[in-house]
PLY file of the C-alpha trace (Angstrom):
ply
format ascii 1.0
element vertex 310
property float x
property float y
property float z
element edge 309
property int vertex1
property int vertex2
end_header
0.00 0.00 0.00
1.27 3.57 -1.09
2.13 5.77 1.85
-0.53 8.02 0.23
-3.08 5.54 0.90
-1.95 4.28 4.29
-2.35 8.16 5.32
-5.63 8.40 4.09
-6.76 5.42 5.60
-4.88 6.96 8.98
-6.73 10.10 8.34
-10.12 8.28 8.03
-9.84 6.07 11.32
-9.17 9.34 13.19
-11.72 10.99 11.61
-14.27 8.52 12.46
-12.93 7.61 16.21
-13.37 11.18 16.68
-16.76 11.24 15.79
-17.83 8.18 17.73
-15.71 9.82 20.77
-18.56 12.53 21.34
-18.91 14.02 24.29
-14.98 13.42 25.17
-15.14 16.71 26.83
-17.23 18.62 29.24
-21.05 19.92 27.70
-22.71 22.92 28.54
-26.52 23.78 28.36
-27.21 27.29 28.21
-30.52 28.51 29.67
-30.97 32.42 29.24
-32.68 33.07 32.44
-31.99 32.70 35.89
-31.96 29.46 37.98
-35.60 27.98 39.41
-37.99 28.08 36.82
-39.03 24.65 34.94
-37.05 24.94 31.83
-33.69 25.75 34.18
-35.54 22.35 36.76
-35.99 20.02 33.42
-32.56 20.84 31.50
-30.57 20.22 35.03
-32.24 16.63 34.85
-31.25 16.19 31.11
-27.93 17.36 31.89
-27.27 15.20 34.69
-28.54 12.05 32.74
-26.52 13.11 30.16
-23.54 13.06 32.43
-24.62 9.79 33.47
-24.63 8.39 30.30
-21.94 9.36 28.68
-19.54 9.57 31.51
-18.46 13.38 30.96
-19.13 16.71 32.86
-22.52 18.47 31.58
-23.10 21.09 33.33
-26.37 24.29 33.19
-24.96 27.33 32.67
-27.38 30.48 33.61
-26.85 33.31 31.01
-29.81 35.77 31.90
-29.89 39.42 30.58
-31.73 41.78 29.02
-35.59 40.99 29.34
-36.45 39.79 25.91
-32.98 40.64 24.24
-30.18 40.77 23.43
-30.63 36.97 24.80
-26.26 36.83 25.94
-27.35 33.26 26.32
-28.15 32.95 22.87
-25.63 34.71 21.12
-23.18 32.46 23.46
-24.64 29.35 21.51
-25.11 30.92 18.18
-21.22 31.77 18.22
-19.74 28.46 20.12
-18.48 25.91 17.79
-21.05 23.71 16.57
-19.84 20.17 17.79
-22.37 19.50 20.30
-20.07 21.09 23.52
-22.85 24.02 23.74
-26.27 23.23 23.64
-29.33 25.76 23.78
-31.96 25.05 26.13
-34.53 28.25 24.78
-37.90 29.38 25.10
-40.15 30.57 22.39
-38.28 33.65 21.78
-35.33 32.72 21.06
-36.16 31.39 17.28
-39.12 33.30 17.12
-38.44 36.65 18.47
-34.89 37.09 18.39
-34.30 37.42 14.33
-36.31 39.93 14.29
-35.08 42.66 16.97
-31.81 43.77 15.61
-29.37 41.24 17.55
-26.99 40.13 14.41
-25.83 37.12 15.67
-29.36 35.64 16.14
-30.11 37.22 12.25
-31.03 35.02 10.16
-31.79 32.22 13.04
-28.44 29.78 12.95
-29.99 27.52 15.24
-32.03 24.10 14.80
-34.10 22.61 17.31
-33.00 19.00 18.50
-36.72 18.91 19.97
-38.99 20.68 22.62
-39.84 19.18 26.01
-41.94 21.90 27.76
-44.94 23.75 27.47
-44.99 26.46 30.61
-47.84 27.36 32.34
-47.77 30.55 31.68
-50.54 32.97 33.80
-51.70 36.85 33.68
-52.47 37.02 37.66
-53.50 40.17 39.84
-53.15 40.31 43.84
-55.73 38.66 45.71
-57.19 42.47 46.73
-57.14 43.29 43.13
-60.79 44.87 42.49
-61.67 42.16 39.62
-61.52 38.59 39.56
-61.16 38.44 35.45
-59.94 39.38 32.18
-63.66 41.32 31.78
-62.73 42.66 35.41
-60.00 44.06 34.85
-61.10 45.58 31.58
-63.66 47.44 33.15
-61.54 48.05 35.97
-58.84 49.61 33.84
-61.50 52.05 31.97
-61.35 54.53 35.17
-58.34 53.54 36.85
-54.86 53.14 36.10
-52.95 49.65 35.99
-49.50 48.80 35.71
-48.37 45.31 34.15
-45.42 43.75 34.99
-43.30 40.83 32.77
-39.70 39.57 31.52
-39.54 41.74 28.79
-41.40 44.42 26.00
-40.48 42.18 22.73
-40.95 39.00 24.32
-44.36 36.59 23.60
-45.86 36.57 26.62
-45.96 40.52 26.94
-47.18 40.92 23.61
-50.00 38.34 23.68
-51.05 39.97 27.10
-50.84 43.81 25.86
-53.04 42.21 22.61
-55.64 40.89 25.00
-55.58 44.11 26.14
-56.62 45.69 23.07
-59.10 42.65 21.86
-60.96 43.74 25.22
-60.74 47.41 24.63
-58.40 48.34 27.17
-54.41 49.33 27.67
-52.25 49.17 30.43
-51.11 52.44 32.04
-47.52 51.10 32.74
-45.64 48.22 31.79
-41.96 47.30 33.03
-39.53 44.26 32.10
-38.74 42.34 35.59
-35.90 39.79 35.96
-38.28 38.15 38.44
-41.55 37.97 38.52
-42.72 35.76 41.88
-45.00 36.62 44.99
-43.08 39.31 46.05
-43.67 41.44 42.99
-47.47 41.90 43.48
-46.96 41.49 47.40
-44.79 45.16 46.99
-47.33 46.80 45.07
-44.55 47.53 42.25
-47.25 46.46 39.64
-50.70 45.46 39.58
-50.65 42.59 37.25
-47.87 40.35 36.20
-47.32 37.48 33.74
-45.44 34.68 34.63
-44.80 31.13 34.89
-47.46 29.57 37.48
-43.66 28.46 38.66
-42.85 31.07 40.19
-46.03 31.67 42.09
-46.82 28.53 43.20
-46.05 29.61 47.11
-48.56 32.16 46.82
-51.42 30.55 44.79
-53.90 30.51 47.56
-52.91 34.84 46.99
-53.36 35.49 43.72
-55.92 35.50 41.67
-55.46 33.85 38.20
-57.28 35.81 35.50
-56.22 33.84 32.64
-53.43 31.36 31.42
-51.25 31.83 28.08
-51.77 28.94 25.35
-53.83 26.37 23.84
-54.91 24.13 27.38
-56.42 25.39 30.40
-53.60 24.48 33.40
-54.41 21.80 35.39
-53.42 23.06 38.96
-56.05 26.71 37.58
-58.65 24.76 36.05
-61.22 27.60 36.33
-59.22 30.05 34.32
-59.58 30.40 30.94
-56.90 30.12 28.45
-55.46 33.66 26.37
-56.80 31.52 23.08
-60.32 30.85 24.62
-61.23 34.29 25.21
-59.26 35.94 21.73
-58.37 32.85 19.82
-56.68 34.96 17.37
-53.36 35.03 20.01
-53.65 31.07 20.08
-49.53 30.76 21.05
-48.21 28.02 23.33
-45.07 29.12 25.76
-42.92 26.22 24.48
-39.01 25.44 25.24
-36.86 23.47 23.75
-33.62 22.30 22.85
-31.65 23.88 19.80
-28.01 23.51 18.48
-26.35 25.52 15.79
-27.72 24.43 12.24
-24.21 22.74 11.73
-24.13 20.47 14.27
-23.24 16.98 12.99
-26.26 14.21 12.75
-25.19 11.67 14.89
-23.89 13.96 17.42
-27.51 15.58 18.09
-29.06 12.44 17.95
-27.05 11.46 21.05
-28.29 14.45 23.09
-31.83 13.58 21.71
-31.58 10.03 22.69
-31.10 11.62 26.54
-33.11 14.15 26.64
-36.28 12.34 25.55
-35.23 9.62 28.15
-35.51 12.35 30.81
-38.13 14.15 29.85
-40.50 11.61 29.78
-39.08 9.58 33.05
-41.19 8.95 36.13
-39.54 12.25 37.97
-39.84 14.69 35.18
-43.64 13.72 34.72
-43.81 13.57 38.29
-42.87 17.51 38.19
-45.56 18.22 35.46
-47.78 17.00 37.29
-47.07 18.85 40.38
-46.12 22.24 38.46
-49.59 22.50 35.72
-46.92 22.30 32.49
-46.85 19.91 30.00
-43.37 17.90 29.98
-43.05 15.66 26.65
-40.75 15.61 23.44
-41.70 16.85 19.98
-38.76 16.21 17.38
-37.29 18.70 15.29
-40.05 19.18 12.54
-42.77 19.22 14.47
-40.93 22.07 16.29
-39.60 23.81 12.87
-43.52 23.71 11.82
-44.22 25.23 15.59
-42.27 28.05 14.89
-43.39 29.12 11.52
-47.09 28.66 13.47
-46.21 30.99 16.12
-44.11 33.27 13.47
-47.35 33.66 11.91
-49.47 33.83 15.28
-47.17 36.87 16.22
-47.41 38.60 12.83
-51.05 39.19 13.84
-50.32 40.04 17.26
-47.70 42.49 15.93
-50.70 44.26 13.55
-52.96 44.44 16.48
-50.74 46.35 18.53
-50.07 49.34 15.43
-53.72 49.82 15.57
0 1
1 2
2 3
3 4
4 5
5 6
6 7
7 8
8 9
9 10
10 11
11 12
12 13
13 14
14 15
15 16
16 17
17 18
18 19
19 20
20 21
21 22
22 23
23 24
24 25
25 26
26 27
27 28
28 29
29 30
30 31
31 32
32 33
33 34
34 35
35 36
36 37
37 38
38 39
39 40
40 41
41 42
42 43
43 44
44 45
45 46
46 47
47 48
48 49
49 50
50 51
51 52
52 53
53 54
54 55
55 56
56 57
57 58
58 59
59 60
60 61
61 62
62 63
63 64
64 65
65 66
66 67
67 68
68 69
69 70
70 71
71 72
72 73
73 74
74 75
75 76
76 77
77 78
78 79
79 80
80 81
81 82
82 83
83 84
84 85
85 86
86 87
87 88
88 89
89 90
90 91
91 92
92 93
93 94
94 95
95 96
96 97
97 98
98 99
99 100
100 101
101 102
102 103
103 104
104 105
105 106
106 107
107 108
108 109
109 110
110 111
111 112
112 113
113 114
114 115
115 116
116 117
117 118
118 119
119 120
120 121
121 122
122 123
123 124
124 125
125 126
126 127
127 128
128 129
129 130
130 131
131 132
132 133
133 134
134 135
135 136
136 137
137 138
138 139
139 140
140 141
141 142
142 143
143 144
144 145
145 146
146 147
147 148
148 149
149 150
150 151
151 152
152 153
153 154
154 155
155 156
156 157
157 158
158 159
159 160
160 161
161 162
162 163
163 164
164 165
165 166
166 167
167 168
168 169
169 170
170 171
171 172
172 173
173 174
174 175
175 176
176 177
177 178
178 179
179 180
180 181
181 182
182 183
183 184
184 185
185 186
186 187
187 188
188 189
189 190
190 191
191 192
192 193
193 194
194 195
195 196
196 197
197 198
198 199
199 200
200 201
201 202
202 203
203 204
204 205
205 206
206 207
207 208
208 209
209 210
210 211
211 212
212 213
213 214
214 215
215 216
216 217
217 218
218 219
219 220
220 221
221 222
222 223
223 224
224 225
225 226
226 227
227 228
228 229
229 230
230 231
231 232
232 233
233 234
234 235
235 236
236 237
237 238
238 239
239 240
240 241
241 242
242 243
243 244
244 245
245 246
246 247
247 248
248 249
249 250
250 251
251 252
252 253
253 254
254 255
255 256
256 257
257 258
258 259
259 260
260 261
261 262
262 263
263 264
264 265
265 266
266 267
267 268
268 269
269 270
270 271
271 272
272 273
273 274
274 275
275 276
276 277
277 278
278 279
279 280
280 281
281 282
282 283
283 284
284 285
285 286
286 287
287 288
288 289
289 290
290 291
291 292
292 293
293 294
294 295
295 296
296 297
297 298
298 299
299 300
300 301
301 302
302 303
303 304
304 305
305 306
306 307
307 308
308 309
């Protein structure tokens, strides 16, 4: 054999060990928001399974900033090496928002989803001496009286489907401001009147708030009296969904090993267990169901936008 083709042949075995080698080296999942909420809970769980598996540090890495952009998180991902090493772990924003508020790196979208595995249960909730127990409440309520609104951030879903409600039911807030946190203590201070936020985050206080409607497709299961966002304007029909991307050049088999984990976990006896403590919905939709989601919800949010020029 010609020392030409012994190379080649070298070149090929270490080429392909290589490959099969992934992970060889410590993995990190970036979530862009703070620690405690389900999506930070859920990606822990896949990360430590992962670790489990494959037998190499993986590690959640909290990346918050901004409330609703510039997403550091994201632009960490979108700018890491795609091997697999740095793995998104993003809500609905990310792919659907963030192309389209001036943050370069995240225009055009270079990531692909591997899959989602959580649908939050996302509330609009008032204080429990709030004057109105409802979405017509608080309309009515807001005709003579001023009321502030509270969320994570101006462009991101949530705070646009709410402010669209708003206008379906002939009202607008007073105030709005972006919060890092939005938990028990936010309506307990009196810095806002209403807030929108994962049920999550409220979950100490339920029996002190008063749920005026939940954001998506399904009524929560832990608020069954509330009505969902899409019941009462079905025209802002958008599920709070996160999932896991990659960047779009991410070898095959390498995502299909951090699939092959994550749908383990997310459908395990704890994770389901968590679901059904928490309201959310905890399950795995592959990569073109999720590439069809967000054209959906692209769409979905083109109306929203409209609404809100009016």
């Amino acid at each position: 054999m010609s020392k030409f083709k012994v190379a080649l042949a070298a070149s090929l075995l270490f080429a392909t060990t290589a490959m099969a080698e992934y992970p060889e080296k410590p993995v990190s999942f970036i979530v862009p928001w703070p620690p405690g909420d389900l999506e930070d809970v859920l990606t822990r769980m896949i990360a430590d399974d992962f670790q489990k598996e494959y037998g190499v540090a993986a590690a959640v890495v909290n990346k918050p900033g901004g409330g609703g952009g510039p997403f550091p998180g994201a632009i960490e991902v979108a700018g890491a090496p795609a091997d697999g090493y740095t793995i998104g772990s993003f809500i609905i924003a990310v792919p659907v928002v963030g192309p389209f508020i001036g943050i370069p790196e995240l225009d055009p979208n270079p990531f692909e989803p591997l899959g989602n595995f959580l649908t939050y249960p996302f509330v609009i909730a008032a204080g429990e001496n709030a004057p109105y127990d409802d979405i017509a409440g608080l309309a009515a309520h807001a005709q003579n009286n001023e009321v502030a609104l509270g969320h994570f951030g101006a462009p991101l879903v949530p705070t646009k489907v709410t402010l669209a409600l708003a206008k379906a039911k002939g009202f607008e807030f007073a105030s709005d401001a972006a919060f890092d946190m939005l938990d028990c203590n936010t309506l307990a201070s009196g810095d806002v009147d209403v807030i929108n936020t994962t049920l999550q985050l409220i979950l100490p206080c339920l029996d002190k708030v008063k749920i005026l409607a939940s954001i998506g497709g399904e009524r929560i299961s832990l608020t069954p009296d509330a009505p969902t966002v899409a019941e009462l304007a079905p025209e802002l029909d958008v599920a709070l969904w996160n999932g896991l991307f990659v960047h779009k050049d991410t070898p095959q088999d390498v995502r299909e090993k951090i699939i092959a984990v994550a749908k383990k976990t997310v459908m395990s006896d704890a994770a389901q267990k968590l679901a059904a403590e928490t309201g959310a919905l905890v399950y795995w939709q592959d990569a073109a169901d999720v590439n069809a989601q967000i054209d959906k919800d692209i769409a979905t949010l083109g109306t929203i936008g409209k609404m809100l020029e009016e």
